[in-house]
C-alpha positions in Angstrom: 40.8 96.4 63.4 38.8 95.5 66.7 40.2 98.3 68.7 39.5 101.0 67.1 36.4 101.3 67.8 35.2 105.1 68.8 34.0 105.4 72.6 30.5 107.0 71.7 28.6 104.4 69.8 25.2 103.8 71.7 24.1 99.8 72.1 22.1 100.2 68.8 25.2 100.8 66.9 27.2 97.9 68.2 27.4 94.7 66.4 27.4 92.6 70.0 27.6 89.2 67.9 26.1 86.1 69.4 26.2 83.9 72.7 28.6 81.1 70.9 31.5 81.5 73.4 31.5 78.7 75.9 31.4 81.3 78.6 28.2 83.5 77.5 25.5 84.0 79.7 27.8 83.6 82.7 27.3 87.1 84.1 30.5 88.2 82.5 31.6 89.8 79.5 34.3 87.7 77.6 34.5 90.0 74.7 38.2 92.1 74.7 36.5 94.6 72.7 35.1 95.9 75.7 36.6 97.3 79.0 35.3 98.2 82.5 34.0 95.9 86.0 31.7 93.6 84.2 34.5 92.3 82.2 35.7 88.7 82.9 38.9 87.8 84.8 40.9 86.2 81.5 39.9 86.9 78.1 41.0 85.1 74.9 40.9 86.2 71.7 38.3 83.5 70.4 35.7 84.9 72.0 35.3 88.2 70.0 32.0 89.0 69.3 30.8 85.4 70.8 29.4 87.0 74.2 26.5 89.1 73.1 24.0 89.4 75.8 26.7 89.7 78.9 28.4 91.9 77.0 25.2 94.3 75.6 23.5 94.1 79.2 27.1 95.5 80.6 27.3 98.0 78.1 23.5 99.1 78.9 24.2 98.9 81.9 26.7 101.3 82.1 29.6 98.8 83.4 31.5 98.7 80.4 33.1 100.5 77.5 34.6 99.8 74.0 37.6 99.6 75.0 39.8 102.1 72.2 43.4 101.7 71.6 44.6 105.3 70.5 42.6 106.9 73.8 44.6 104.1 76.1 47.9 104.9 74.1 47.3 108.4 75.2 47.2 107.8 78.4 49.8 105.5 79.3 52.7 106.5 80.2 55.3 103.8 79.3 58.6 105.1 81.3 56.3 105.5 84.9 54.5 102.0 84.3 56.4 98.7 86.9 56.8 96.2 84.1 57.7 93.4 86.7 60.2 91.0 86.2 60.4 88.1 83.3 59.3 85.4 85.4 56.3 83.9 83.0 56.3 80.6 81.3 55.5 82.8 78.8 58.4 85.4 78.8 60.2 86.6 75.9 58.0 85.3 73.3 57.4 88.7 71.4 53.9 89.2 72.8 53.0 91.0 76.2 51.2 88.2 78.7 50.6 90.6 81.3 46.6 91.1 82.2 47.3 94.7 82.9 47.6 95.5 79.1 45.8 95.5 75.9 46.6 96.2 72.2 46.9 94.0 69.2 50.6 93.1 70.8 49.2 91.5 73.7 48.9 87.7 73.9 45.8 85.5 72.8 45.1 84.6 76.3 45.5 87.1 79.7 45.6 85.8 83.0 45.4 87.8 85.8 48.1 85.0 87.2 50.6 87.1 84.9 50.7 90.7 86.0 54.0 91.8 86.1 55.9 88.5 84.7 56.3 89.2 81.0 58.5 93.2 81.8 61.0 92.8 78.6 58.2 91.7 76.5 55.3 94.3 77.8 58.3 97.1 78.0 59.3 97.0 74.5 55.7 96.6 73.6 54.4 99.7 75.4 57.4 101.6 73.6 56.4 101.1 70.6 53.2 101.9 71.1 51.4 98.3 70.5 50.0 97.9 73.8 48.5 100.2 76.3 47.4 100.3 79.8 43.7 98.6 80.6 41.4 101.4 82.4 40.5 98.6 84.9 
């Protein structure tokens, strides 16, 4: 699985992929294996591994992380997070649509334009321990 991916690898140990996304060498990383500022502002699932020289010059850098789903599980604290309201077209549908979150029970695509709109979704979610707070 994509997320579990330990924290210490160095950039020689990362298997960065290739620049096939349609939005590599853009400045941003695309790839929601990694987390931090150099990250772009919505991230979809295709682009996995498809964003290799934004992503490794981030990394290098020091602007971004693998992002790992059992350190972000420890962290987040479910009953203190504001869910929001279910206001998304996207509401309800079983997944969390919220940008704040990641996991593998987050949506394909995560627009910032969601934060807070998906709460019965994202709650139940976050309960059960499939999503987690983002560190950014």
């Amino acid at each position: 699985m994509l997320y579990m991916l330990p924290l210490c690898l160095s950039a020689q140990e990362i298997n960065f992929g290739d620049d096939a996304s349609e939005w590599a060498l853009d400045g941003a990383c695309d790839d929601r294996r990694f987390r931090g500022s150099a990250m772009a502002a919505g991230l979809d699932r295709e682009d996995l591994g498809h964003d290799a020289s934004d992503c490794r010059t981030g990394f290098a850098n020091g602007d971004l992380q693998l992002f790992d789903l059992d350190a972000a599980l420890e962290s987040t604290q479910c009953e203190a997070v504001d869910f929001g309201v279910d206001a998304s077209e996207w509401m309800n549908d079983g997944l969390c649509d919220d940008y704040r979150f990641e996991g593998p029970g987050s949506d394909f695509v995560l627009l910032r334009e969601d934060t807070g709109k998906d709460a019965t979704d994202c709650r139940r979610l976050c309960e059960r321990g499939d999503i987690a707070l983002r560190d950014y």
